[in-house]
Gaussian input, Z-matrix of N, CA and C with variables (Angstrom, degrees):
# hf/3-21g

backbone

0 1
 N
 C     1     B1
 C     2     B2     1     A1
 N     3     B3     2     A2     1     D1
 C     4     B4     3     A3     2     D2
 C     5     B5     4     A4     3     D3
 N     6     B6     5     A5     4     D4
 C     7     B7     6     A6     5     D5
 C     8     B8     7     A7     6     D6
 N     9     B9     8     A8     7     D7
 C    10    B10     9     A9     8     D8
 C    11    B11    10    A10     9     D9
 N    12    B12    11    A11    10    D10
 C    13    B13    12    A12    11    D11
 C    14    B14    13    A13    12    D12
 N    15    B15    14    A14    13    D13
 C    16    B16    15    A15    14    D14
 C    17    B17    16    A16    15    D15
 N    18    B18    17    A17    16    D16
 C    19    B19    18    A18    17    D17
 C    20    B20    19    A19    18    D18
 N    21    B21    20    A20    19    D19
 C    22    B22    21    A21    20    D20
 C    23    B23    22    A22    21    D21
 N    24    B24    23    A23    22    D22
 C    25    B25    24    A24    23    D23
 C    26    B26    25    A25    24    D24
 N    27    B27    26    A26    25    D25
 C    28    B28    27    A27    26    D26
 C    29    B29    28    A28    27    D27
 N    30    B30    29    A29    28    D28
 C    31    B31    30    A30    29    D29
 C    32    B32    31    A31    30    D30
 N    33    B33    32    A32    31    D31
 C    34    B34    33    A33    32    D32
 C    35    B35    34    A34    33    D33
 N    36    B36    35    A35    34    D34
 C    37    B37    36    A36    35    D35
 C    38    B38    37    A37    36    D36
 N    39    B39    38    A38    37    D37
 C    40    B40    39    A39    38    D38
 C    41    B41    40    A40    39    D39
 N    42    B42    41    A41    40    D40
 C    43    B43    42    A42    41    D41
 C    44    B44    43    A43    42    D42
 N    45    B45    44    A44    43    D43
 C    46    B46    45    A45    44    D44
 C    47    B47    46    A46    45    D45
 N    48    B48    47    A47    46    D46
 C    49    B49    48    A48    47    D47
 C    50    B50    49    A49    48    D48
 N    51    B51    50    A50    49    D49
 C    52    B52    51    A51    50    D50
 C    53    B53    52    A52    51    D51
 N    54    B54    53    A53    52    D52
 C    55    B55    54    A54    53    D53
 C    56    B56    55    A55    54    D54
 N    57    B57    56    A56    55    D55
 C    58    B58    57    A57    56    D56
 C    59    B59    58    A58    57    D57
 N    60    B60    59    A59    58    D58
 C    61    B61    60    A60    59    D59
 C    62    B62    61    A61    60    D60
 N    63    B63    62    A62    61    D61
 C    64    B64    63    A63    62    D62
 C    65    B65    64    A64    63    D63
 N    66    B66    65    A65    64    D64
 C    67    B67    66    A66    65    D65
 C    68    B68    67    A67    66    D66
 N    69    B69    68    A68    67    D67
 C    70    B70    69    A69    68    D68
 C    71    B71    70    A70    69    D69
 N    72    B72    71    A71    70    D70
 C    73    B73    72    A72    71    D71
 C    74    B74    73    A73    72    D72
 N    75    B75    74    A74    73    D73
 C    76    B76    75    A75    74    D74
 C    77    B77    76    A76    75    D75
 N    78    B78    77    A77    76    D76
 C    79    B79    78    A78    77    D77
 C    80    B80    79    A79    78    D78
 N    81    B81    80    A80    79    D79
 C    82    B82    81    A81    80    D80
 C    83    B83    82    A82    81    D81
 N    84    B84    83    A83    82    D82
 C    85    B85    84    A84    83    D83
 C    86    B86    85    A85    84    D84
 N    87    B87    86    A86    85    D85
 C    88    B88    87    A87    86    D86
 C    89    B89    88    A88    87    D87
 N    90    B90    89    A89    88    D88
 C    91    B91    90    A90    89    D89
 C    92    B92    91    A91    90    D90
 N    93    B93    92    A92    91    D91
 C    94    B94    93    A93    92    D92
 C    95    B95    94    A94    93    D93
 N    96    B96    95    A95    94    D94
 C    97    B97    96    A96    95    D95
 C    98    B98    97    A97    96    D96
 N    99    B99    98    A98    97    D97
 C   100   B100    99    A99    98    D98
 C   101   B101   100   A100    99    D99
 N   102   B102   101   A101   100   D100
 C   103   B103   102   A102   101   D101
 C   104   B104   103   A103   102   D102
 N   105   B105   104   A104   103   D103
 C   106   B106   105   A105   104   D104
 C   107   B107   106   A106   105   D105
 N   108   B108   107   A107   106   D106
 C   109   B109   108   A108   107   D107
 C   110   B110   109   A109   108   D108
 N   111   B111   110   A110   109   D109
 C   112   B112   111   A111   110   D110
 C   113   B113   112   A112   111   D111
 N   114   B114   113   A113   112   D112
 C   115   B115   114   A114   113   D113
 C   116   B116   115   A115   114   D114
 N   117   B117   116   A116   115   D115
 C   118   B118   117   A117   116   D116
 C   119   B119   118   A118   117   D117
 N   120   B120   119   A119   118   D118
 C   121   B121   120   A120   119   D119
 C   122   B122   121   A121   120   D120
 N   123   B123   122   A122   121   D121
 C   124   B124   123   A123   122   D122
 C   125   B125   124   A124   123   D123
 N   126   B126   125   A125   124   D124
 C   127   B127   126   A126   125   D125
 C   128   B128   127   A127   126   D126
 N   129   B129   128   A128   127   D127
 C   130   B130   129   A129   128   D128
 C   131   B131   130   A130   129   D129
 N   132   B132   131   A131   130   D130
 C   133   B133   132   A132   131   D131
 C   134   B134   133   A133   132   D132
 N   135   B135   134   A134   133   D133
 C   136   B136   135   A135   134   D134
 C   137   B137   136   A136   135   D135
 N   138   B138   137   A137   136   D136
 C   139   B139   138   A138   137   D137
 C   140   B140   139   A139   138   D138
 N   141   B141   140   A140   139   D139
 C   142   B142   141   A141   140   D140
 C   143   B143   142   A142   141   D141
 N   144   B144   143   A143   142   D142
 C   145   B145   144   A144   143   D143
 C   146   B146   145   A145   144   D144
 N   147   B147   146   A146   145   D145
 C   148   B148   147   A147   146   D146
 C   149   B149   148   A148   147   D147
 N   150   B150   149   A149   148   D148
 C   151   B151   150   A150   149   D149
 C   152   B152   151   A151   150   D150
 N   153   B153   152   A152   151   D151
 C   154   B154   153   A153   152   D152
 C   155   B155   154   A154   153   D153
 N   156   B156   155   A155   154   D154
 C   157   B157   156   A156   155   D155
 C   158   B158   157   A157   156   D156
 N   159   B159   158   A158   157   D157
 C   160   B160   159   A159   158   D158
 C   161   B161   160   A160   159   D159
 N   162   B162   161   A161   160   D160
 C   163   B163   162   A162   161   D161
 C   164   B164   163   A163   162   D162
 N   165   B165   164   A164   163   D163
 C   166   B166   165   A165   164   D164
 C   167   B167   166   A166   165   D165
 N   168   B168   167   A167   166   D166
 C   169   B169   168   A168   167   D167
 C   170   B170   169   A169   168   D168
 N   171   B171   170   A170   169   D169
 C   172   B172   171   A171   170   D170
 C   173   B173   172   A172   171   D171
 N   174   B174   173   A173   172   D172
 C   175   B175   174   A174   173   D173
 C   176   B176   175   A175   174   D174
 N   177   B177   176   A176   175   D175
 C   178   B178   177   A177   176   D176
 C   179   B179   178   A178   177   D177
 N   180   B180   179   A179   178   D178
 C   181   B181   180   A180   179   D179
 C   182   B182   181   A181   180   D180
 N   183   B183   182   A182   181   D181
 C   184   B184   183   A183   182   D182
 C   185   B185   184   A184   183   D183
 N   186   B186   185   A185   184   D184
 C   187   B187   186   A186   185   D185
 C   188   B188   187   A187   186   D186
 N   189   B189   188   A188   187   D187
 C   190   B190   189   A189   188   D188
 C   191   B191   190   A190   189   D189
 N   192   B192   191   A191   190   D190
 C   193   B193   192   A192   191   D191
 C   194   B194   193   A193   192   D192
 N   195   B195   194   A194   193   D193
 C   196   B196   195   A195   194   D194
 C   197   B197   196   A196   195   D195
 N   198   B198   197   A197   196   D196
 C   199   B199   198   A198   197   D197
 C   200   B200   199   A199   198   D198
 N   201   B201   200   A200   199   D199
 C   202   B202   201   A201   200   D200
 C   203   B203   202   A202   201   D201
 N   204   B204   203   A203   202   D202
 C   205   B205   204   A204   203   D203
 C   206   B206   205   A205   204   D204
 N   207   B207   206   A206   205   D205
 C   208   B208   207   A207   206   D206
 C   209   B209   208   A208   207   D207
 N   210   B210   209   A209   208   D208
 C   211   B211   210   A210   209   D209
 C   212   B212   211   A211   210   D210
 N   213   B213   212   A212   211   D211
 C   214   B214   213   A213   212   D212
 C   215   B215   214   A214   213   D213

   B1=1.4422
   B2=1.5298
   B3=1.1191
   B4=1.8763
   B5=1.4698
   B6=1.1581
   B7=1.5916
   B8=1.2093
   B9=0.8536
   B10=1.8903
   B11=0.9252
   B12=1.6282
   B13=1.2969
   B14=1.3064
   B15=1.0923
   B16=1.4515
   B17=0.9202
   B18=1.8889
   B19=1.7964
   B20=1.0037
   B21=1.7934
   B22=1.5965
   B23=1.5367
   B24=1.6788
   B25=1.0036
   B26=1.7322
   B27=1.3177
   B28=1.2616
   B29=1.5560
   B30=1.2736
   B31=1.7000
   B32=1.7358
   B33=0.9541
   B34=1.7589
   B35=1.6317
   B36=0.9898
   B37=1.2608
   B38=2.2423
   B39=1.0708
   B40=1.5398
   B41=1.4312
   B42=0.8476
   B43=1.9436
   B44=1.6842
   B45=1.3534
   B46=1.8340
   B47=1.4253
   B48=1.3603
   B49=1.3032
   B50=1.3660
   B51=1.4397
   B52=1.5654
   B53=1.1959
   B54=0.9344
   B55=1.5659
   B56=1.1940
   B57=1.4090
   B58=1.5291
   B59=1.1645
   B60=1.0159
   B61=1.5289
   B62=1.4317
   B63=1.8475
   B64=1.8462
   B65=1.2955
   B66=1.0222
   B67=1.5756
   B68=1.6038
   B69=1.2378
   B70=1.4976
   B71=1.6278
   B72=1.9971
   B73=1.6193
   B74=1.6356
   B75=1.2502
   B76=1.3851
   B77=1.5647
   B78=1.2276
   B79=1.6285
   B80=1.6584
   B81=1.1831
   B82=1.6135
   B83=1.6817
   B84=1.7251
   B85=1.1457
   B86=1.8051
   B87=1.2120
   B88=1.3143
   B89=1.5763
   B90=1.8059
   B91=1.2835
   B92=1.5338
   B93=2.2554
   B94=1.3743
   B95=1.5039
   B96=1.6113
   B97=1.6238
   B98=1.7922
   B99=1.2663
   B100=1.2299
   B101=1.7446
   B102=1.2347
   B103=1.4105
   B104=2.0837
   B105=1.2675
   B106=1.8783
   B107=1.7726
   B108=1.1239
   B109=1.8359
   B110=1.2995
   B111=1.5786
   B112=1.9776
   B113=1.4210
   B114=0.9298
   B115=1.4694
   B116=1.4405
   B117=1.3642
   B118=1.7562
   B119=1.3989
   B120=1.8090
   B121=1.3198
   B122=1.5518
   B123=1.2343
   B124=1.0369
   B125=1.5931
   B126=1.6423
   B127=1.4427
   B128=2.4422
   B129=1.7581
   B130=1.4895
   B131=1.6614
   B132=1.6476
   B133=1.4119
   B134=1.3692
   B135=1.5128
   B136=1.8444
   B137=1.2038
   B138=1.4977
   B139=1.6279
   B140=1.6663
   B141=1.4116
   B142=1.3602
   B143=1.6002
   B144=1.1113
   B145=1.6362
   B146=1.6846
   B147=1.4414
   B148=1.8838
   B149=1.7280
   B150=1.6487
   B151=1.7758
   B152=1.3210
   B153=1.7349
   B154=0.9491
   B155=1.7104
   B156=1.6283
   B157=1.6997
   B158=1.2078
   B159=1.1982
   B160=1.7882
   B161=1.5029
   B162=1.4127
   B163=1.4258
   B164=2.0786
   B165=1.1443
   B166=1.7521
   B167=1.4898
   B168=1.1377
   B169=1.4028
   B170=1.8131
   B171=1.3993
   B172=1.4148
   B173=1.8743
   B174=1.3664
   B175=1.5908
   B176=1.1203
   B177=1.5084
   B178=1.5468
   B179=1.2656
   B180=1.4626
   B181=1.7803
   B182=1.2958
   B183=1.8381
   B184=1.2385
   B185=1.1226
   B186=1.7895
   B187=1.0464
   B188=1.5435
   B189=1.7632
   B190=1.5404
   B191=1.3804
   B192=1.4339
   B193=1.2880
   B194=1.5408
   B195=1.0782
   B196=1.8259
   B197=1.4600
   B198=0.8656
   B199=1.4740
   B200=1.5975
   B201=1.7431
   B202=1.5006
   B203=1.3369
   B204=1.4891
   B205=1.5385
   B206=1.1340
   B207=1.8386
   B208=1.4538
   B209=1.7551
   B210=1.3337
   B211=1.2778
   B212=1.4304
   B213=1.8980
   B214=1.2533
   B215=1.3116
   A1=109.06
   A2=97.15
   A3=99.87
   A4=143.16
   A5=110.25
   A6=97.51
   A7=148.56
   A8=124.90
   A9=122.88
   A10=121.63
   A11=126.10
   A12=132.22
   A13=122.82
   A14=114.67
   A15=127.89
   A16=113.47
   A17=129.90
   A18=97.45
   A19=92.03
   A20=111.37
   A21=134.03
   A22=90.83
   A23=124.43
   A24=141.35
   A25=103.86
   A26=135.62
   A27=132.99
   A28=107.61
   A29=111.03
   A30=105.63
   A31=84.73
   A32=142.76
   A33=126.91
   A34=82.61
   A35=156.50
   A36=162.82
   A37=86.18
   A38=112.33
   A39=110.47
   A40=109.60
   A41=113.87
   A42=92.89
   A43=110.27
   A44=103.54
   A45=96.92
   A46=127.04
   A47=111.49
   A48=110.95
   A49=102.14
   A50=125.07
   A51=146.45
   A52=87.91
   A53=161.66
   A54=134.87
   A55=95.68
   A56=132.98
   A57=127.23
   A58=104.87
   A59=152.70
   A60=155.52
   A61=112.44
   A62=92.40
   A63=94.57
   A64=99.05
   A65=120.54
   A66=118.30
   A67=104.30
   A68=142.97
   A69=157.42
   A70=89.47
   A71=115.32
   A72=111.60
   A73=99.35
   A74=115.84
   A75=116.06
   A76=98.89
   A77=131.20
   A78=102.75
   A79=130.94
   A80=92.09
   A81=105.43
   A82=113.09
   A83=120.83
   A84=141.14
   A85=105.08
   A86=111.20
   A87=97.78
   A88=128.19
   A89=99.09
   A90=96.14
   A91=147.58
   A92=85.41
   A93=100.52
   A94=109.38
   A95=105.03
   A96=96.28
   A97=98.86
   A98=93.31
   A99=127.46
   A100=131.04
   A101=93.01
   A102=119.37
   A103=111.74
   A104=102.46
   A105=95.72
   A106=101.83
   A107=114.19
   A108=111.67
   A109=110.48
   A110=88.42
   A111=115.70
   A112=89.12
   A113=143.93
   A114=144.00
   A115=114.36
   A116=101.23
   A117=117.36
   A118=112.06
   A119=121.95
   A120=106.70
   A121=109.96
   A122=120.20
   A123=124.39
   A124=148.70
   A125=98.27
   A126=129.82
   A127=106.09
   A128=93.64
   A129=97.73
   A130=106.49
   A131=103.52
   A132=111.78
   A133=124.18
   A134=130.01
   A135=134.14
   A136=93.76
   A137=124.41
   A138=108.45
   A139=96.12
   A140=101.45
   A141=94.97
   A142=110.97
   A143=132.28
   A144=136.12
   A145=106.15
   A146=93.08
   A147=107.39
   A148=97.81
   A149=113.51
   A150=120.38
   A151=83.48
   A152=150.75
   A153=117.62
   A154=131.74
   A155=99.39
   A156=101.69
   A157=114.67
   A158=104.20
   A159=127.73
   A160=91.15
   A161=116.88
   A162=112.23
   A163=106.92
   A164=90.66
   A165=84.98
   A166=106.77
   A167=135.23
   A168=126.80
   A169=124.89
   A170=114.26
   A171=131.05
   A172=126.10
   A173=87.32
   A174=104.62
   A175=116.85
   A176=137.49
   A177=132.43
   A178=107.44
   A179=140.66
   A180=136.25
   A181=104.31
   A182=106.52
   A183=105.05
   A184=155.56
   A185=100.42
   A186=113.83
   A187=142.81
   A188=93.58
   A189=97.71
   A190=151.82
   A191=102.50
   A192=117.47
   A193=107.40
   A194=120.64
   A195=117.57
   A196=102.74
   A197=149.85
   A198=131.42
   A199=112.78
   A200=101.96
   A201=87.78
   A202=132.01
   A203=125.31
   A204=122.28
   A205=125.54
   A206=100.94
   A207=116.25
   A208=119.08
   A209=100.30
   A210=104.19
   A211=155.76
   A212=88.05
   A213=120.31
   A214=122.60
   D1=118.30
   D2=158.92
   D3=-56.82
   D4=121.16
   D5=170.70
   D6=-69.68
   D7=158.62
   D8=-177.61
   D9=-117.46
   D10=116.01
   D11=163.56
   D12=-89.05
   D13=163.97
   D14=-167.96
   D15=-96.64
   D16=116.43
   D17=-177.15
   D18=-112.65
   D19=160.44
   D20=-160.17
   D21=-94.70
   D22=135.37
   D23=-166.00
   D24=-62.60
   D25=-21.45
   D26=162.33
   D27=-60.30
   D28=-37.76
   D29=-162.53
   D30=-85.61
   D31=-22.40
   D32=-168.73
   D33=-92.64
   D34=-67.09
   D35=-129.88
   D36=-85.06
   D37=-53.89
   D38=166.72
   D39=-59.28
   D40=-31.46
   D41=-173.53
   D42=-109.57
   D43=-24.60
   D44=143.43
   D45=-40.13
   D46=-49.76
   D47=-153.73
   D48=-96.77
   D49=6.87
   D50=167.91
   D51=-95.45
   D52=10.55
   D53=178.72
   D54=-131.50
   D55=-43.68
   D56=166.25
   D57=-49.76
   D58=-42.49
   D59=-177.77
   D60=-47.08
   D61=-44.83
   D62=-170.35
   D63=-89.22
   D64=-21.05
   D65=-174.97
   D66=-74.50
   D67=-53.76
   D68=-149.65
   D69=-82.61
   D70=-49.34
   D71=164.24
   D72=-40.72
   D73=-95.18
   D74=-152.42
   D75=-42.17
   D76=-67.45
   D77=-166.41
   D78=-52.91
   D79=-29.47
   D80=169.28
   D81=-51.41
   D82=-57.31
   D83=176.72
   D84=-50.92
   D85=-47.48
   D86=174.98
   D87=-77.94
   D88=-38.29
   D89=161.18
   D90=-15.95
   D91=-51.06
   D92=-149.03
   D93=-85.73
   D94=11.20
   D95=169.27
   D96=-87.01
   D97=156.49
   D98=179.00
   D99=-65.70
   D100=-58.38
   D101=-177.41
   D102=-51.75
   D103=120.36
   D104=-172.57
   D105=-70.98
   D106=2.13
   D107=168.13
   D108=-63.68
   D109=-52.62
   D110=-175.40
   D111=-62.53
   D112=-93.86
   D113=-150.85
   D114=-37.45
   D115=-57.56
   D116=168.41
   D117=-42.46
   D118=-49.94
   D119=-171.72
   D120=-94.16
   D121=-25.04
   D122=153.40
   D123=-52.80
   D124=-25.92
   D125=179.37
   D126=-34.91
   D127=-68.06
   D128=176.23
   D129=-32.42
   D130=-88.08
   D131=-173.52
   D132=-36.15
   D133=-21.97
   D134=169.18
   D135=-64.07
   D136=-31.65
   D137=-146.93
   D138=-96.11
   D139=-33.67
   D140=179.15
   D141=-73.77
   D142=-47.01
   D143=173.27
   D144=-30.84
   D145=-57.97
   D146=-162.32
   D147=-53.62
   D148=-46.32
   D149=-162.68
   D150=-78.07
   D151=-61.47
   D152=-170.88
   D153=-55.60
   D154=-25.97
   D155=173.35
   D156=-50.77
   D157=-41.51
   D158=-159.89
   D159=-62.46
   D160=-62.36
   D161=-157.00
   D162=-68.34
   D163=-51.96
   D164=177.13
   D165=-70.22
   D166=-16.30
   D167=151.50
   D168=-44.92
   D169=-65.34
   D170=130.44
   D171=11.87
   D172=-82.65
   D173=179.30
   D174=-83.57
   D175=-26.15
   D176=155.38
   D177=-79.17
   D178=0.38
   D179=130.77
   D180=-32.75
   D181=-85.04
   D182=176.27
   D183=-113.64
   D184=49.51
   D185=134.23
   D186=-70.05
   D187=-43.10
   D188=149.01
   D189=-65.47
   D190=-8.41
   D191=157.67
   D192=-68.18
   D193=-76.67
   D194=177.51
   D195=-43.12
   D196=-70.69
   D197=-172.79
   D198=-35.34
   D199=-53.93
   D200=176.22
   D201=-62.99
   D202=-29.45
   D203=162.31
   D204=-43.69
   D205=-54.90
   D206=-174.95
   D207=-49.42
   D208=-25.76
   D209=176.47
   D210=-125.08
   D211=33.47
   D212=139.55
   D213=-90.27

């Protein structure tokens, strides 16, 4: 059986906000072609990149919110 660590709401709120990063990269990267073919076939995957940014964007909010309580 494996163990479980506990992660401290700074470190989830840090690697959230690393993954929104890569996520908001990739939609951006596809975005940034030009061409309305590119956009068209590309269109799904921006939308999904952007909602995943969004969401780990989100949770390293509040995650950083709990850290800040926690540490008063």
């Amino acid at each position: 059986m494996a163990t479980q660590t506990e992660a401290r709401p700074q470190e989830i709120a840090a690697e959230a906000l690393a993954k929104a990063v890569v996520y908001a990269d990739r939609a951006g990267r596809l975005a940034a072609h030009d061409t309305a073919c590119s956009l068209r076939d590309n269109g799904p995957a921006i939308t999904a990149y952007s909602g995943l940014a969004t969401v780990y964007a989100e949770i390293a909010k509040a995650a950083a919110v709990v850290a800040a309580e926690t540490a008063r």
